[in-house]
C-alpha positions as CSV (number, residue, x, y, z in Angstrom):
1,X,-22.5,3.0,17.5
2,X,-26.3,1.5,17.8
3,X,-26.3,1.0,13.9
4,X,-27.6,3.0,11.0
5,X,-27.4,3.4,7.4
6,X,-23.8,2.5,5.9
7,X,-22.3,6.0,4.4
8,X,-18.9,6.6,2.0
9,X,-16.6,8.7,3.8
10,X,-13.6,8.0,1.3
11,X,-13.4,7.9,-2.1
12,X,-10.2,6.6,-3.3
13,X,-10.0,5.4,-6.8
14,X,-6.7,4.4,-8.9
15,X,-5.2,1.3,-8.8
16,X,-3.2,2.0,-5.2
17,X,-5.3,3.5,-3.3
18,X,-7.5,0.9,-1.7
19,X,-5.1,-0.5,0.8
20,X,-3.2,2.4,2.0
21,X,-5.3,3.3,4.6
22,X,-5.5,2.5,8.5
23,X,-8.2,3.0,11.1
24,X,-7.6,4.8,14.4
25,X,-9.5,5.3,17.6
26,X,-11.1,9.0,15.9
27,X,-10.6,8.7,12.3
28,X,-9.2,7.0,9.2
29,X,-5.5,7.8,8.3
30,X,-4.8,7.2,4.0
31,X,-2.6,8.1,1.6
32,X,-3.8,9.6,-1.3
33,X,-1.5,9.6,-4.3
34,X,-0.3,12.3,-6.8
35,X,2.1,13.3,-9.4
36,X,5.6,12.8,-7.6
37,X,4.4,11.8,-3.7
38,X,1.7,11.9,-2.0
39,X,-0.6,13.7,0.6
40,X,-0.7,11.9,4.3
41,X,-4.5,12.8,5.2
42,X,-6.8,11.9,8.3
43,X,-10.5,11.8,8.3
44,X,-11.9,12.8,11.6
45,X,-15.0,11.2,12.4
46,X,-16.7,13.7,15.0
47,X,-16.2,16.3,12.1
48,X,-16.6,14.8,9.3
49,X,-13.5,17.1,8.0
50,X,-10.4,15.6,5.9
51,X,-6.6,17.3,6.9
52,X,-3.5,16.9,5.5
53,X,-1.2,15.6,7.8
54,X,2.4,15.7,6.3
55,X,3.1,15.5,2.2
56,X,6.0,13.5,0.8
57,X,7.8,14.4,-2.3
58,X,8.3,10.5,-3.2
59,X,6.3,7.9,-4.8
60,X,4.9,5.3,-2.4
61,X,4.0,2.1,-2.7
62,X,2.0,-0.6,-1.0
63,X,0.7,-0.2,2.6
64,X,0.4,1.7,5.7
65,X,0.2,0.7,9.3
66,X,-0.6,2.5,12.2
67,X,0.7,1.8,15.7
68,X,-1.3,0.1,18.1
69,X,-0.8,3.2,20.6
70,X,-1.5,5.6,17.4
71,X,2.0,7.4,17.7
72,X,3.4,6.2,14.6
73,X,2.7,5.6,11.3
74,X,4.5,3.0,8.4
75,X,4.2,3.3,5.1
76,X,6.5,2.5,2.0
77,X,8.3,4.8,-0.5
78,X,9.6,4.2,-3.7
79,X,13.8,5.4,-4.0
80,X,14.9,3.2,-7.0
81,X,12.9,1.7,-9.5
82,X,14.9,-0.5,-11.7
83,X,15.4,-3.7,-13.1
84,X,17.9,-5.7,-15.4
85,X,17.3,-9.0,-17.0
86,X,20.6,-10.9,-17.8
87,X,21.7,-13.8,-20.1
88,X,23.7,-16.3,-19.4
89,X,24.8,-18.5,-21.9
90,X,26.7,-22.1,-21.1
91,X,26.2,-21.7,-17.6
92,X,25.7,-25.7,-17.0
């Protein structure tokens, strides 16, 4: 690139969307959430054209990773989401 004018080419809003993306050698890879999983998309940059490259059926969570030979990609799902607070009384 020999510079230019700086131009959106995603526009991810919501509150988990912002760091579930990763840069390859021809595109942008991102995750783009909604109700009950989520779309795995890639932007390719010679065509300025968005594809869906697989859809999961879970929630997912924080992150994805590419790997450094761009044959792999790492990102988190949610399978249980649960917590329990306890009380324990005369426990010294």
């Amino acid at each position: 690139m020999n510079g230019g004018e700086e131009e959106r080419i995603l526009d991810q809003g919501g509150k988990h969307e912002w760091y579930n993306w990763a840069l390859a050698r021809k595109g942008i890879y991102f995750l783009k959430h909604h109700k009950g999983g989520a779309d795995l998309s890639f932007f390719d940059f010679a065509v300025g054209k968005t594809t869906t490259v697989s859809t999961t059926e879970r929630e997912n969570w924080i992150g994805l990773a590419l790997s450094a030979d761009g044959r792999s990609i790492l990102y988190s799902e949610i399978e249980l989401e649960d917590s329990t607070i306890m009380l324990v009384r005369n426990f010294r």
